[in-house]
C-alpha positions as CSV (number, residue, x, y, z in Angstrom):
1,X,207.6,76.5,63.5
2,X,208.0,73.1,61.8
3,X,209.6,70.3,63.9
4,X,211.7,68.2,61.7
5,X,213.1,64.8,63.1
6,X,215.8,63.9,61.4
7,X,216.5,60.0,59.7
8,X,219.3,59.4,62.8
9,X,216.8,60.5,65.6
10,X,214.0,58.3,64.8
11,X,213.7,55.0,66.1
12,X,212.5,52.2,64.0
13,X,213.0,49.4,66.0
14,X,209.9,49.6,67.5
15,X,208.2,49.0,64.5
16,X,210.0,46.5,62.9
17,X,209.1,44.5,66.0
18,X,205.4,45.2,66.0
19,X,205.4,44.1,61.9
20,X,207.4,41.2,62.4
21,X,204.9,40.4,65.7
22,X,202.5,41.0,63.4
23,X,203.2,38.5,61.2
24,X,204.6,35.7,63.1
25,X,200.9,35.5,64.8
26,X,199.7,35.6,61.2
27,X,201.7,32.4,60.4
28,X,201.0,30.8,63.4
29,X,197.7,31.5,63.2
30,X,197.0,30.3,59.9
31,X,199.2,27.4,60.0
32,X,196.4,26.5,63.2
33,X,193.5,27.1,60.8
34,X,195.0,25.3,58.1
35,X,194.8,22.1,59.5
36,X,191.4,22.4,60.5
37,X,190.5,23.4,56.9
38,X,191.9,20.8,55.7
39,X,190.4,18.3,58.3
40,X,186.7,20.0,58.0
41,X,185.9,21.8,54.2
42,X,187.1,18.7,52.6
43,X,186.1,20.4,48.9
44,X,183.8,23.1,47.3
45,X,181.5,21.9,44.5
46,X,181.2,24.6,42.1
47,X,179.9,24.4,38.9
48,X,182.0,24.1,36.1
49,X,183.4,27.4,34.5
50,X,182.6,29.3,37.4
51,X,184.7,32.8,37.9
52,X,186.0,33.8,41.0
53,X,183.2,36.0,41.8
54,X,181.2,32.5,41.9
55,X,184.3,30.5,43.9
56,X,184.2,33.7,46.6
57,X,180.3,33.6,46.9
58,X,180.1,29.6,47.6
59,X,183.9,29.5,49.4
60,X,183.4,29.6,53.5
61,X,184.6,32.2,55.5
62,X,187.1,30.4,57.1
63,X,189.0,29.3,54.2
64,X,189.5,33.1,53.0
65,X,190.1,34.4,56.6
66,X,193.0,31.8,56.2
67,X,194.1,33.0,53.2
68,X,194.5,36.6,54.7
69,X,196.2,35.2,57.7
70,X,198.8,33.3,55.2
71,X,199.2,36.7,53.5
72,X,199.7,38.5,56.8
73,X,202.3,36.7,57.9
74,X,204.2,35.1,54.7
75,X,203.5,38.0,52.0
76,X,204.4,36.8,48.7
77,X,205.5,33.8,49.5
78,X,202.3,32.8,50.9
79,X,201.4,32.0,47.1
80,X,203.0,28.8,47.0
81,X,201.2,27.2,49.8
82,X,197.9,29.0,48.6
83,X,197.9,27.6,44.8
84,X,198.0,24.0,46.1
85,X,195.2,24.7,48.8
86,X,192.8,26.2,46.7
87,X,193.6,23.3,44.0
88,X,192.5,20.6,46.7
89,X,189.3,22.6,48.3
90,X,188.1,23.0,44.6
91,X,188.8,27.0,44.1
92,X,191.1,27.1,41.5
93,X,188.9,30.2,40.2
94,X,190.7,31.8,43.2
95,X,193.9,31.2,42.3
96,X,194.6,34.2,40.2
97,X,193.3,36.8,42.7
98,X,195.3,35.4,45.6
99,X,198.4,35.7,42.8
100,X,197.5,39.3,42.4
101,X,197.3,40.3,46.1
102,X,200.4,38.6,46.9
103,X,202.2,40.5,44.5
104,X,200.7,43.8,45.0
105,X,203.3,45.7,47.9
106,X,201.3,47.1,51.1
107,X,198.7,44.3,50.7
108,X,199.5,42.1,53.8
109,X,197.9,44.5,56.5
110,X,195.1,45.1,54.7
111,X,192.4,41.9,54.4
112,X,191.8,42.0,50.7
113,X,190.8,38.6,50.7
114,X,187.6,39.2,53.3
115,X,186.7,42.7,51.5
116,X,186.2,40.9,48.4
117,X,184.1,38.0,50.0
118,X,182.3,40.2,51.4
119,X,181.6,42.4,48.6
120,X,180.5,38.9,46.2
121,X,178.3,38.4,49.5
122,X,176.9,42.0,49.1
123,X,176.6,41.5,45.2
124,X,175.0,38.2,45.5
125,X,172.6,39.2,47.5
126,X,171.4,42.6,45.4
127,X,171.8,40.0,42.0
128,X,169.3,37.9,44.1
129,X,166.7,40.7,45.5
130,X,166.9,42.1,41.7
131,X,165.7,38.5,40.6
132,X,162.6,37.8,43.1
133,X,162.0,41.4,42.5
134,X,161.5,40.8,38.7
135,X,159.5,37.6,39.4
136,X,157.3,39.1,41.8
137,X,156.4,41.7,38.6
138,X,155.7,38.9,36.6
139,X,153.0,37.3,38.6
């Protein structure tokens, strides 16, 4: 026997309020930690022509746990305050992925930001084995 709830039955409320909870401690929190990013990381030297593979390898953890708090709580309109942001830290390479996940549905709940940081981490670190590896051949 399959139970079937109908539309009128369910109660969505709950919901609502835990997603909108959600993401007013998303904005609240971010709009904390963007003061102190802006106060502390000052800017991010990268070299020129740098992609954002580069920007996410060099960028502190803070600033892109920031970045997925903004998305958490503002969505797609947390582009606007991130273009400018990433502009005055020096990550404009950035700028284009945080267009794309704001844009993308669904995105907000997940921390696309920190999964990609911490796969340039991952990379960077096999890219740099890979090197000593060949150099230790060498000698």
């Amino acid at each position: 026997m399959i139970l079937l709830i109908q539309a009128s039955e369910f109660d969505w409320r709950p919901w609502l309020y835990l997603l909108l909870g959600l993401m007013l401690a998303g904005l609240v929190l971010s709009s904390l930690l963007l003061v102190w990013v802006i106060w502390r990381v000052r800017r991010i030297d990268l070299p020129a022509g740098a992609d954002a593979l580069t920007a996410l390898q060099r960028t502190p953890f803070v600033v892109v746990l920031l970045l997925d708090l903004l998305d958490l709580g503002l969505d797609i309109f947390s582009v606007p305050l991130t273009w400018p942001l990433l502009g005055r830290l020096g990550l404009a390479p950035l700028r284009g992925v945080t267009i794309i996940e704001g844009l993308i549905p669904g995105t907000q709940l997940v921390p696309t930001m920190t999964l990609a940081w911490l796969f340039s981490r991952w990379l960077g670190s096999r890219r740099s084995r890979r090197i000593l590896d060949s150099q230790n051949l060498d000698l």
